[in-house]
C-alpha positions as CSV (number, residue, x, y, z in Angstrom):
1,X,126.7,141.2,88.3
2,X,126.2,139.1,91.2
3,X,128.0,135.6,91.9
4,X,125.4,133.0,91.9
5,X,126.4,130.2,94.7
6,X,126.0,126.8,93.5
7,X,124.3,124.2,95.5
8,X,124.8,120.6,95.4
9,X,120.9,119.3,95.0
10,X,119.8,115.6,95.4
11,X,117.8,113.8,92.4
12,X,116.4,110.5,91.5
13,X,117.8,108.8,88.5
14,X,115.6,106.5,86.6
15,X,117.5,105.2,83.1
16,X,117.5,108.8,81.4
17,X,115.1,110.9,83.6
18,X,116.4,113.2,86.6
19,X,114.4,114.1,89.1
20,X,114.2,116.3,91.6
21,X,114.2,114.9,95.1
22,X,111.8,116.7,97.3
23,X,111.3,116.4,101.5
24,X,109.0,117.5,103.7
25,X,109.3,119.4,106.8
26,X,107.9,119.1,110.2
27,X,104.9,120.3,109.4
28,X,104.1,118.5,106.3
29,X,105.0,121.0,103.8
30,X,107.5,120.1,101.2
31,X,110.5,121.4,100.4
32,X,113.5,121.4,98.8
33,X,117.0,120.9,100.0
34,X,120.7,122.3,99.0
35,X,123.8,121.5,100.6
36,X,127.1,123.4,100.3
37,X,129.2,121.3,99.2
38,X,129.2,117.5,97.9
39,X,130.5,115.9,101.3
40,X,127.8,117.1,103.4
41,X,124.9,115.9,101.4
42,X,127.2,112.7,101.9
43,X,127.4,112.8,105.5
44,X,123.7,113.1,105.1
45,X,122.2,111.1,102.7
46,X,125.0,108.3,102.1
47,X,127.6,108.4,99.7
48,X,125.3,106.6,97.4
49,X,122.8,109.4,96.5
50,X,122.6,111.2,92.8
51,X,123.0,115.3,93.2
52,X,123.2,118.2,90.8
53,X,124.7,121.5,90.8
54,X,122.4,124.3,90.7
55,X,122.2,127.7,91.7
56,X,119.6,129.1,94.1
57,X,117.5,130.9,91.5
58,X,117.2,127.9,89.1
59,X,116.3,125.3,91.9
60,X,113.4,127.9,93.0
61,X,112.2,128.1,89.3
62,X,112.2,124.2,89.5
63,X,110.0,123.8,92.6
64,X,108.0,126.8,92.0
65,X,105.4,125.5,89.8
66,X,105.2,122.2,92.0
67,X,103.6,124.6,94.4
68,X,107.3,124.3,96.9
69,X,108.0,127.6,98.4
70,X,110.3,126.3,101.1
71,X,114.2,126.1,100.7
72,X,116.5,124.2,102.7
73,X,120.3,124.4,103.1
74,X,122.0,122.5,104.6
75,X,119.5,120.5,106.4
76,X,120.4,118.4,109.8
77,X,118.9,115.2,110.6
78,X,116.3,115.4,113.0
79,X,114.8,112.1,113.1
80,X,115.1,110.0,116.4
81,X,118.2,107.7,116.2
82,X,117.7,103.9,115.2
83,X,118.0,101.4,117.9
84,X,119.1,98.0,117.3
85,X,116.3,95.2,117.5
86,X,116.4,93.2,119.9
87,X,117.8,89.3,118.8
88,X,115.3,86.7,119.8
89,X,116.2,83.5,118.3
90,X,115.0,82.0,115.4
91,X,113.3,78.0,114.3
92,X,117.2,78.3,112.3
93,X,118.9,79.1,115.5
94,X,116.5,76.1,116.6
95,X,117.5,73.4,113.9
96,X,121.2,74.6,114.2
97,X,121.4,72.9,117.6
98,X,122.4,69.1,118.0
99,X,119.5,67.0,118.3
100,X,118.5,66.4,122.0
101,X,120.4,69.1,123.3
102,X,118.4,70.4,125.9
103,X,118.5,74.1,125.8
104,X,118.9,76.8,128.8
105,X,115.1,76.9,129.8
106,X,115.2,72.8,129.9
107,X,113.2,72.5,126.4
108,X,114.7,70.3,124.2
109,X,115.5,71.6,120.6
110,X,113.9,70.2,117.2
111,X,115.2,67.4,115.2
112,X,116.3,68.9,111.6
113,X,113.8,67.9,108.8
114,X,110.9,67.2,112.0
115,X,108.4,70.3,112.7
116,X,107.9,71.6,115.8
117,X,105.2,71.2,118.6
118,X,106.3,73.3,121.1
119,X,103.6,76.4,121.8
120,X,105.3,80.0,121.5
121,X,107.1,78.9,118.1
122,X,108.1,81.9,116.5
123,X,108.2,82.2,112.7
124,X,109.3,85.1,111.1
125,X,108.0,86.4,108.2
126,X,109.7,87.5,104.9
């Protein structure tokens, strides 16, 4: 008899239901995904994410009647690495300074508690 090989498979738990997680390739297809060992779905998906042990012929027989033909072990990112935003300052970073204070560009800063008149006020939005 052959030695099935287990694969550690990621799943969404919500209260009592477990759910397969499905992806999607480049193309748009989806798929699903296995990864060798517990560590590398990890590495992957943060430490944080639910997985299951399944073997190759039961995670197939899960995806199959969802129409998912594609398998995927152990999957590398490919997605373009995050850059940091830029820091432009804030009306907070604004109000933080003493009253009066002119700043670098000659402007002086609002008075805590008093809005703001001056044109190119940004506001961010929550």
């Amino acid at each position: 008899m052959a030695r099935v090989v287990v694969w550690h498979v990621p799943v969404t738990v919500t209260g009592r239901t477990t759910s397969l997680r499905l992806f999607r390739l480049r193309d748009g297809r989806r798929c699903a995904v296995g990864f060798s060992s517990a560590g590398t779905l990890a590495k992957l998906l943060g430490p944080e994410q639910a997985a299951v042990e399944l073997g190759e012929p039961a995670l197939r027989a899960l995806t199959a009647p969802l129409g998912v033909e594609e398998l995927v072990l152990d999957p590398r990112l490919v997605a373009a690495p995050v850059l940091a935003p830029a820091v432009t300052p804030t009306v907070a970073d604004a109000v933080a300074a003493a009253p009066g204070d002119p700043s670098a560009d000659g402007a002086a800063r609002p008075v805590a508690g008093r809005p703001t008149t001056r044109s190119g006020a940004r506001l961010q939005r929550r």
